[in-house]
Phi, psi and omega in degrees: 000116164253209200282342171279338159307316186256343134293009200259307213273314175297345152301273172329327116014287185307303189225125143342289207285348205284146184270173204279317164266016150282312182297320182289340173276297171319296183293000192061016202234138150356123169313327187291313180291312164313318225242265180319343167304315195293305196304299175338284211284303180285343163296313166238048151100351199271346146236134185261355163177210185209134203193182196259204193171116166292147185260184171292318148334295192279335148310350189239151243069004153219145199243121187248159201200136179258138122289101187275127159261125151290112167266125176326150155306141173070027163246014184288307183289311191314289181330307187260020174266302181285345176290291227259045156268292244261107169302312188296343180278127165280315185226159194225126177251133165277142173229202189217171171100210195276326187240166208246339147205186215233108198259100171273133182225118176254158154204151192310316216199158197274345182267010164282296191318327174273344147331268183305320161260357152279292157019261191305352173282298184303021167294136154307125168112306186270082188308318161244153159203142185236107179258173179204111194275131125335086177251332183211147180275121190233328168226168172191094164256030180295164160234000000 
């Protein structure tokens, strides 16, 4: 990847939605050059797609909680097998450190969410867990 690649990508990042001739006017470069760049970035996997982001209007009303697990060891395939049953979990992360792994969760009400952690505690396998409530977004530069 060089800088037009990762202006490519930080345009897009921004906006989704930026057309193939915006990209090409902001960036100085040929429609064409773009546009193969684009094909380039998606063949080989470095954008796996294109989607919206929600804003806070469409966020609220949902209690989102990050959770760390400690698992027994050689229960990691059993777990993510009963996580991803589970509608509330969106993402499930391997970490390094004291926890082994890391559970992003929304759910509508606080009485899903004490659901959804007891569940996920009452797992075969899961020796310790530490939630964290979400209360306000102050910076967000996923892509």
């Amino acid at each position: 990847m060089d800088e037009l690649d990762r202006n490519i990508l930080g345009i897009l990042g921004a906006d989704a939605r930026t057309s193939v001739a915006t990209l090409s006017r902001r960036l100085k470069v040929a429609r064409s050059t773009i546009q193969a760049r684009l094909e380039r970035l998606e063949t080989s996997g470095v954008i796996a797609g294109y989607t919206l982001k929600l804003g806070e209007q469409a966020r609220q009303g949902r209690l989102r909680a990050s959770v760390l697990l400690t698992i027994e060891p050689r229960t990691q395939a059993a777990i993510l097998t009963r996580l991803k049953a589970i509608a509330e979990v969106e993402r499930v992360f391997t970490t390094s450190g004291r926890f082994d792994l890391l559970l992003q969760i929304a759910a509508p009400s606080t009485q899903v969410l004490d659901q959804v952690l007891d569940e996920v505690g009452a797992m075969t396998g899961v020796r310790s867990s530490e939630s964290l409530i979400h209360l306000s977004t102050r910076i967000d530069r996923a892509v």
